[in-house]
N, C-alpha and C positions, 0 to 999 in steps of 0.2 A: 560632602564629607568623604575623606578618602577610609578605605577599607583598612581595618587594622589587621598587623600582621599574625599570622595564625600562628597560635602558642602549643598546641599540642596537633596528637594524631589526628582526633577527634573535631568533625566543622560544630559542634554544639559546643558552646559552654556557658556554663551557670554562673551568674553571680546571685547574691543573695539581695532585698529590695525589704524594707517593711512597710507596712499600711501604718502610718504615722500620724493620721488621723484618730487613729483607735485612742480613745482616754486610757482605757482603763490597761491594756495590755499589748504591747508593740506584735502585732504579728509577721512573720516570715514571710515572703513568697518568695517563687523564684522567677529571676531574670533572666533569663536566655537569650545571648548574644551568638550569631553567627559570624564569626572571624574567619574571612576571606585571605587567601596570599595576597601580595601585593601584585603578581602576574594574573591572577583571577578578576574577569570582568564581573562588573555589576551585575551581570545577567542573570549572575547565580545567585542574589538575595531575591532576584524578581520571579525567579522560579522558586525560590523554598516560599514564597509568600501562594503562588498557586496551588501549591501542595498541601499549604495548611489548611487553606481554605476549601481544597478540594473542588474547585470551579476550572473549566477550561478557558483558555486564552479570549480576552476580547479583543472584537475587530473594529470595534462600534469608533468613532470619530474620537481622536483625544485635543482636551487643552494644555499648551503648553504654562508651563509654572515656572515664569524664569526667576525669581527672588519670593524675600520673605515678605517685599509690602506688597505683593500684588495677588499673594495665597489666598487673602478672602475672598475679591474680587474674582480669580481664576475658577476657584473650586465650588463657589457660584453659579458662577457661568456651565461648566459640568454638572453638574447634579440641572443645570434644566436642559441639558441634551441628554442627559440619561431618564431625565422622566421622559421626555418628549419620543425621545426612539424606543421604550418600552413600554408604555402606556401605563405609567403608573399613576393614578390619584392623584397624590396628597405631592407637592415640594417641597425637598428636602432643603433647606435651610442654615447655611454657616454663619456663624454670627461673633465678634469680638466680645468676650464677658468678663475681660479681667477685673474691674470693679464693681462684679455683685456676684453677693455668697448666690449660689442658687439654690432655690427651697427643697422642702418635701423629700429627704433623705430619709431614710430608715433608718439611720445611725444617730440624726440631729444634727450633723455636722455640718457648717457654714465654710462650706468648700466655694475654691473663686478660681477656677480654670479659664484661663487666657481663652479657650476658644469651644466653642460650643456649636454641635450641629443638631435639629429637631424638626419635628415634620411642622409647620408654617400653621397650620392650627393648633398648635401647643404653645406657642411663643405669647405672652400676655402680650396685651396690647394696651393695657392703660384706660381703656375705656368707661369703666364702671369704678364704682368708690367699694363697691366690693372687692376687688383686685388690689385698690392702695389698701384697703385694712389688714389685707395678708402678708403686705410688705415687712420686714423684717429690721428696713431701716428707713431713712427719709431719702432715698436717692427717689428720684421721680421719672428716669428711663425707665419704662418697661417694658419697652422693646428688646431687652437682652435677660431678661427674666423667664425661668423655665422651669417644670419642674422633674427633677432628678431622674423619677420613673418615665417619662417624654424623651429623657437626652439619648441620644443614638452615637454620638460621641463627645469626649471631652479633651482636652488635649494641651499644651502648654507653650508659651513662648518662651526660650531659653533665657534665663537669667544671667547678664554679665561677673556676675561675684560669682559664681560656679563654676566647679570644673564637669566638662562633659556628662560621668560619669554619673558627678549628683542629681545635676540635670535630669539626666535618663530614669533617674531613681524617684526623682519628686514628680514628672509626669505619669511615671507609671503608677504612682497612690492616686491619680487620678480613673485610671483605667480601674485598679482597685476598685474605686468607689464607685465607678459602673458597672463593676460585676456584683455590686452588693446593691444596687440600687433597680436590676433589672432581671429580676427571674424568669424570666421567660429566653432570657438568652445564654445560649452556652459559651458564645463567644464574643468579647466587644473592640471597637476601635477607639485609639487613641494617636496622641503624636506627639511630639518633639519639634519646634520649628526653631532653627538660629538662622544666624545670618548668613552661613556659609552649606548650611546643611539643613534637611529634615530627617526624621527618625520615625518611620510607621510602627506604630506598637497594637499589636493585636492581643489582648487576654485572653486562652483559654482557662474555663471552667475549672476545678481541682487539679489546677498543672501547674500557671505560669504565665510570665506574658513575652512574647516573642518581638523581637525586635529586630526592624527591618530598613538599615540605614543608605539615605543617597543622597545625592548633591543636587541645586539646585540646574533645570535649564541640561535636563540630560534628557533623550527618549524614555527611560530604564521609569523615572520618575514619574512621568506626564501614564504612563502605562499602568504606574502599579496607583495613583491615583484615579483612576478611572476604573479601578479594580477594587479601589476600598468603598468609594463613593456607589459602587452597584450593590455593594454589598451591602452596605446602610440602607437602601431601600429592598433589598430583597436579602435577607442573611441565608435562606437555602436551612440547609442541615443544620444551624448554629441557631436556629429561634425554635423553641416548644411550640409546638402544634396545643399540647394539652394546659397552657397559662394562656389566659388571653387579656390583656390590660385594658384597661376603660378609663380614658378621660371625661373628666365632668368640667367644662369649661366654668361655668358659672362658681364654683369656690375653688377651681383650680386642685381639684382632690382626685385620686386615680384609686379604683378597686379593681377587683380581677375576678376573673374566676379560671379555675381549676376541674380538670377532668381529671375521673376515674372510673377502671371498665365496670360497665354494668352488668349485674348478676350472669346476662348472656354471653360479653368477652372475657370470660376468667380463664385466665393461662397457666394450665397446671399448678394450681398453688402458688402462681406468684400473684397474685392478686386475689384480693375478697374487699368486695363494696355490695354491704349488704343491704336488702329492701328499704329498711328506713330513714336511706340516703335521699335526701330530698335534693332533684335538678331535673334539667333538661335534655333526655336522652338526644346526643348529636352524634354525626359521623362527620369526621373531617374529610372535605375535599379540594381538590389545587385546581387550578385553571382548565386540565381539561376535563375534568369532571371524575377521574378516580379517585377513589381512597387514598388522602396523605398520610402516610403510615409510617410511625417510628419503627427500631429496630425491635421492641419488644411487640407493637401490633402486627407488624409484619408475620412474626413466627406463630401469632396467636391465626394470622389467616391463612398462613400455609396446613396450620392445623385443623382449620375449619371450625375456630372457635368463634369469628366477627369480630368486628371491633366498634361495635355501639360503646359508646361512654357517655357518661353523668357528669355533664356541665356543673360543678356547683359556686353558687356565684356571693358576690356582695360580700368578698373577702378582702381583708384591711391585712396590709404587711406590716408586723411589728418588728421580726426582728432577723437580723442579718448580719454575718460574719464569714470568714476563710474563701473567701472569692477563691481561691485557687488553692486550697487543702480540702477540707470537707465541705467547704459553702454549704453551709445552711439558710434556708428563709425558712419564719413561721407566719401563716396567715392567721389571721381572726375573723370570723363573722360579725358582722357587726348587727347584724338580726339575730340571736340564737335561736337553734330549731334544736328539744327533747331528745335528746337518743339519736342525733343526726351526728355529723363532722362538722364542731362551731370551732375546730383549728384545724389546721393542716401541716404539717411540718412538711418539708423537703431538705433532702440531706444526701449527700456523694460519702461514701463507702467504697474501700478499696475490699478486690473480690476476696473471700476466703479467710475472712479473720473470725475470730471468735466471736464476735461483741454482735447479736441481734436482736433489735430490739422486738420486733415480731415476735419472737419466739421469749422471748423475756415477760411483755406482760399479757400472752397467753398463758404461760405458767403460773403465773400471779394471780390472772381472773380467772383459772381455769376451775377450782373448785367450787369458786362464790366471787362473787364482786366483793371489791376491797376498797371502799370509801377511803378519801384523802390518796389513791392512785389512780392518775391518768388511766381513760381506756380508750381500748382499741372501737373504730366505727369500722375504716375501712383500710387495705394496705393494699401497695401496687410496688412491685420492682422494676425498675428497668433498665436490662443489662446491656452494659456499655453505652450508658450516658455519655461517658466522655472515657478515651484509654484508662484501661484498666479502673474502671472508677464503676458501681451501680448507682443508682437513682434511689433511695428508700422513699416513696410516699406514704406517712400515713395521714388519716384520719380523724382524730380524736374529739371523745365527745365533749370533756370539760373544759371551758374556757376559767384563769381566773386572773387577776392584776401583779403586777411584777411584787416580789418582797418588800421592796423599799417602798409602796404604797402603805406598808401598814399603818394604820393612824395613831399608834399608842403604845406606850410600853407596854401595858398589860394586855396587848393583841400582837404584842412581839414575841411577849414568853408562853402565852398559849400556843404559838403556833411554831414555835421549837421543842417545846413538851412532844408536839403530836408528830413533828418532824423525825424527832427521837421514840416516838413509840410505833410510827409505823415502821422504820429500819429497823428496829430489833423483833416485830410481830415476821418482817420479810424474809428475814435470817432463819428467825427460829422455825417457822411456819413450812416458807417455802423455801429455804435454802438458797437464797436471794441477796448478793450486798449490792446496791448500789452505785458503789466506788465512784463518785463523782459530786459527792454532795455539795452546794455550793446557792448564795442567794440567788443566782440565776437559774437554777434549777428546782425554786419552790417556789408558789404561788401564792397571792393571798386570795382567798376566795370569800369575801364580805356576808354573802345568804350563806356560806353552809355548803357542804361537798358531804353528801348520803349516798345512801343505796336509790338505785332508779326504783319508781314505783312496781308493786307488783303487777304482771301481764291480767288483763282480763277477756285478751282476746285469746282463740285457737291459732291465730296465724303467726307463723314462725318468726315473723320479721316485728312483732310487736313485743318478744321475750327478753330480756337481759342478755347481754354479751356476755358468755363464759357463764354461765350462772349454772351450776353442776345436782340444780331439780329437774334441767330438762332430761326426757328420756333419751337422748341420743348423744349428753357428755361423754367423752372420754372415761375412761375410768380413772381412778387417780391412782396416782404414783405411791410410793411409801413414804416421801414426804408433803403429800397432799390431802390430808383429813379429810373424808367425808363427810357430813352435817346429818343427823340422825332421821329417817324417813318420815317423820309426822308432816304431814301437811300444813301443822300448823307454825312448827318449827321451820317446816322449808319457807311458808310465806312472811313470819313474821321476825326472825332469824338467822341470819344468815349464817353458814357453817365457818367460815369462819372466824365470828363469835365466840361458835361454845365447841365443845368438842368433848367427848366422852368418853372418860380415863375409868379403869381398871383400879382397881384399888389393888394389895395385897392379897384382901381377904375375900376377892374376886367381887368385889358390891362397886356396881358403875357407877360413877362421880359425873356432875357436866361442876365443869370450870368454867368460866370465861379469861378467853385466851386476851383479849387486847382493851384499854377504855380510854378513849382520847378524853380531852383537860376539858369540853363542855361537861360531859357527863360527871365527872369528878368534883368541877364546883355548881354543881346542883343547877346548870345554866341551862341542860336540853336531859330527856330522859334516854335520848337514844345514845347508846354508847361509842356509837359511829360514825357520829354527827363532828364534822371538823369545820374549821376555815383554813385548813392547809389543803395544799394540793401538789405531790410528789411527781415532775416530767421529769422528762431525757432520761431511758434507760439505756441507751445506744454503748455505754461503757460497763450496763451491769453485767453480772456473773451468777451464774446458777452454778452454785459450790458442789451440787449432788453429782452433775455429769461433766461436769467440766474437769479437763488435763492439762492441771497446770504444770506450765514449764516454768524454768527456774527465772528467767526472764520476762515473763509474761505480763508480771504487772508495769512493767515500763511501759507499755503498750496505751493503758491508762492513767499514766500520770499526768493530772491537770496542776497548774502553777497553783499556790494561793488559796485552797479549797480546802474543806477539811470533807474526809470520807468515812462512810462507816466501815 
């Protein structure tokens, strides 16, 4: 493909691309084309592709790629001189898949990319009737059957009824779909193959996806394929150290686990994973036996804080979106553990905006836990996940089922009553809106969303989060009520509950400040007993300290949602 001619001052330029997969909502990303003069050799998309990647030149043997029918067969043939000259395991794998959606996406979506690469133990093989009951239709190949969280690339054969353009545009919803289907990677590959040209498309994380165009049967080509394919077995700085995936071949199901530092690596306040975080203290290390270390452990060791972290495992991915704006994944446990992280959210934040959720439902559970909202277990930041972009991990302790699980109208309007009564307790209470309210952002929780049991041990790690009996709370703010010192009020409710008004004629009142729709129709005695459950506060506001500008709310405007 010859190099197009440069349109402006500027060698980057943007087009816009959507993830067209999405049902419910076309999302944006961006495309970044490098437009070369026409006097510019190839050389130079073959150096912006080193650079992105950040790896030095390889010297290591290349295969030549003279056309498009012999790209299986060649890129084959590489990937077993790059396992063989670096001793790696497992063989990497290319495979023709145009005619099967491939499974196990987070999104559900029956996506059919022309071409697919995976490591040679992920590839089903057909052998057990376990494997056909997973199938999804009656095709009976399952030799090109994979599943989504396994695939290391995906990539497209050019369509003749297309112009270039859309081409470029529809394989890169496929890249899309590998950034949403692989959290453990910051960066993925994909491609474009026609008859006359290939197209390398690499995704970063909350940016974009970068594209890297050459013609068949050039050096320039045979090079930066032996540059993508090393990278599919070793990504380097583009794969999480702290997600680690787990295939279960036998139902063809993949969980993960996730690290967070332990009580001993806390890094000034960017991080708290507290004692009742149940895992397996590990240190990561690479080949020569040091500490592999992010950019957030790294400053944690130059401090001398270590970087021990808390494996925690047996987490299921439900849900994924913005590959390349905020990319979100949330995990599930699929074991719940009491007072432990049975979710995990991960989520890219650009630095310096207003909107944190940390500090949001610390204010919230800071005086009392607040049944029907999400709480905090554990939180880790990590600054410059990707340019200009953090990492928010939290932790959370309640797990519950999406809105539309609800079974019934009359467990429809119970759980918008309580929807509506903990927004206006959040407001009034804690000076708190939301601003994002939306069926994605409430839960149903079938048992019941309470207060955690009261502690009956002395050790700190067995107390409530935020819960404002212990001796060493914060004091509260002036929009944070205390709860009246009885012991028996601290143990059996919570401050805030009740709260203790002044009257005129100075005689103290207790009111009850909030009562969800059990208590009201005589269904539970407790007044704080819901089947709602209120996440994502990542767009709320704390109206008491916040400076708002006149512009500010566009910051948060979601499509479609209605907000408090």
């Amino acid at each position: 493909m010859s190099a197009s001619p440069q349109t402006d001052s500027t060698p980057v330029a943007m087009r816009v691309a959507y993830a067209e997969h999405l049902r419910e909502e076309l999302q944006e990303f961006a495309l970044y084309d490098f437009y070369l003069p026409a006097t510019e050799p190839v050389e130079q998309v073959l150096t912006r592709l080193y650079e992105t990647l950040g790896v030095k030149r390889k010297v290591q043997q290349q295969v030549p790629f003279p056309s498009l029918a012999l790209l299986v067969e060649q890129v084959n043939i590489l990937s077993t001189k790059v396992k063989e000259a670096n001793g790696f395991q497992e063989l990497l794998v290319f495979k023709k898949t145009e005619t099967t959606p491939q499974p196990g996406h987070v999104t559900d979506v029956k996506a059919r990319p022309d071409l697919v690469a995976a490591f040679q133990q992920h590839w089903y093989d057909g052998a057990t009737l376990n494997t056909k009951k997973t199938r999804p239709d009656s095709e009976t190949d399952f030799e090109t059957y994979v599943p989504w969280p396994c695939i290391r690339l995906a990539g497209e054969i050019a369509s003749k009824g297309e112009s270039q353009e859309d081409q470029e545009k529809h394989a890169a919803t496929y890249v899309d779909l590998l950034m949403t289907a692989r959290a453990d990677l910051k960066g993925g590959f994909g491609l474009l193959a026609g008859q006359d040209f290939i197209v390398l498309m690499f995704g970063e994380a909350g940016k974009g996806v970068h594209l890297y165009p050459f013609t068949w049967a050039t050096p320039e080509l045979n090079e930066a394929m032996l540059i993508m394919v090393h990278h599919l077995y070793c990504p380097g700085k583009w794969e999480d150290p702290n997600i680690r995936m787990h295939y279960d071949k036998a139902d063809h199901s993949c969980w993960y686990e996730i690290g967070f530092p332990s009580n001993e690596g806390k890094a000034g306040g960017h991080t708290d994973c507290e004692g009742s975080v149940e895992g397996e203290p590990v240190t990561q290390t690479n080949s020569n036996g040091r500490a592999a270390l992010n950019s957030q452990t790294e400053a944690d060791e130059k401090a001398g804080l270590g970087n021990e972290r808390v494996m925690l495992s047996k987490f299921i991915c439900r849900y994924a979106t913005s590959a390349f704006g905020t990319r979100t994944h949330v995990f599930v446990r699929s074991d719940p553990v009491p007072e432990s992280p049975n979710v995990v959210k991960l989520q890219l934040c650009q630095k310096n905006t207003r909107f944190d959720e940390v500090e949001i439902l610390g204010l919230i559970h800071q005086g009392g836990v607040v049944p029907g909202v999400v709480r905090l277990a554990c939180h880790e930041i990590l600054s410059d996940f990707t340019p200009g972009r953090n990492q928010v991990r939290l932790g959370l302790e309640q797990a519950g089922l999406p809105f539309m699980a609800i079974p019934n109208i009359r467990m429809l309007l119970k759980v918008v009553y309580d929807v509506l009564e903990v927004t206006r307790l959040l407001h009034e209470k804690r000076s708190v809106i939301h601003r994002d309210i939306s069926s994605g952002n409430v839960m149903y929780m079938p048992n019941g969303d309470t207060l955690p049991p009261p502690s009956t041990s002395a050790g700190p790690t067995d107390q409530p989060a935020f819960n404002d009996s212990e001796s060493n709370s914060p004091a509260p703010s002036a929009h944070q009520p205390r709860a009246a010192a009885s012991p028996e009020l601290v143990q059996h409710e919570d401050n805030f509950n009740q709260e203790i008004n002044s009257t005129s004629h100075g005689q103290a009142t207790m009111e009850r400040t909030y009562c969800y729709i059990k208590s009201l129709l005589c269904e539970s005695k407790d007044p704080r007993e819901s089947n709602m459950l209120l996440i994502d506060f990542n767009r709320s506001e704390d109206l008491q300290t916040s400076k708002l500008r006149d512009d500010s709310h566009k910051y948060a405007r979601t499509v479609g949602v209605l907000r408090s």
